[in-house]
Residue, then its C-alpha position, 0 to 999 in steps of 0.5 A: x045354264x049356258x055359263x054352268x055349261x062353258x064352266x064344266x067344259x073349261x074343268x072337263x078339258x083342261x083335265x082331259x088334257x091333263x090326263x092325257x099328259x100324265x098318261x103319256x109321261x107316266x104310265x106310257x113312256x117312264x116304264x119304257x125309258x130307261x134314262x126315266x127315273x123312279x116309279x110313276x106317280x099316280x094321276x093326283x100325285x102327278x098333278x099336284x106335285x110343284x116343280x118337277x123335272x122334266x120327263x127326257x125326251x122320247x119317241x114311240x112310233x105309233x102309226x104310218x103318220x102320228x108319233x107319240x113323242x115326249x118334247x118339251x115347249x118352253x115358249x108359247x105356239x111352236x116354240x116362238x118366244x122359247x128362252x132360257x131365262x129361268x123368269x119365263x115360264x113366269x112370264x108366259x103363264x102371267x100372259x096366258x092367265x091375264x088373256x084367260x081371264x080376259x077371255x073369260x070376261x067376255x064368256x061370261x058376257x056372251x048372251x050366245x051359246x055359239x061364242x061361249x063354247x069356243x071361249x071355254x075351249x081356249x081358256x081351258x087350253x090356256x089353263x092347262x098349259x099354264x098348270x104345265x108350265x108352273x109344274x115343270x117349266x115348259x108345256x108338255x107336247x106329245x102328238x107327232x104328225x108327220x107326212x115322211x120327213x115333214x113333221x107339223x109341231x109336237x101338240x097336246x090335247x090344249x093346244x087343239x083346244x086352243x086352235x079349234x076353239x079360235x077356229x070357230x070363234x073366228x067362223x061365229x064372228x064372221x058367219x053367225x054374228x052376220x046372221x044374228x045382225x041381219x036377223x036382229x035387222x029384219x026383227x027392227x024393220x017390221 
């Protein structure tokens, strides 16, 4: 049940996101750009249709502190390793996919539900961006926070995933593997 579980959460995610981005380019900011060429593609077209160009960059002030914005990541967290070298995108998303799968290795593996749950969240992040990146070239990132002039990396819905789920894996590794030890210790002492 729980690997039925991490499976419907890695698709439920990874489309969420999806979403969200096709949202954002498609129905959000094409009919109010006017560099944006030609009519927006319905969310199947959208997601399915290989190479297409990138959307131009945009911004839309949405509140005091959050930006909705069209920016475009050709390297991995925050723009590290961006090249123009048209065999990155490849590169990357070999990368992403090969640390997926092996994340998926252990998911599968994990007897607990605690580890699970995170792994799918950051494999389904990694899926997401690598689907963007085989599509376009680069990962679309579209929520601005800022605090006045500072503004914290353009991010998508994967890469919260990415980061939340790294988050609590690293609190189940340290917290709750320590408990599941002690208690699996009490249970050999008796």
């Amino acid at each position: 049940m729980q690997k039925i579980c991490a499976l419907l959460l890695i698709i439920a995610l990874a489309l969420i996101d999806q979403v969200s981005k096709w949202w954002v380019i498609e129905v959000f900011f094409r009919p109010r750009v006017f560099e944006a060429e030609g009519a927006s593609k319905g969310f199947i077209e959208w997601l399915t249709t290989l190479p297409q160009d990138k959307f131009p960059p945009a911004r839309f002030e949405w509140a005091e502190y959050l930006n909705i914005v069209m920016v475009w990541n050709e390297g991995i967290s925050f723009g590290m390793l961006s090249s123009d070298h048209t065999m990155m995108p490849m590169i990357l998303s070999v990368s992403a996919f090969l640390l997926a799968l092996g994340l998926f290795i252990w998911l599968w593996r994990t007897p607990h539900m605690t580890t699970a749950m995170p792994l799918a969240m950051v494999i389904s992040g990694a899926l997401a961006n690598i689907w963007d990146r085989l599509r376009f070239g680069a990962v679309a990132d579209f929520i601005d926070v800022h605090i006045k002039d500072w503004h914290y990396p353009a991010f998508n819905l994967a890469d919260s995933c990415i980061v939340l789920g790294v988050i609590w894996l690293a609190f189940d590794g340290i917290v709750l593997e320590a408990k599941r030890m002690a208690k699996k210790e009490e249970e050999l002492a008796k």
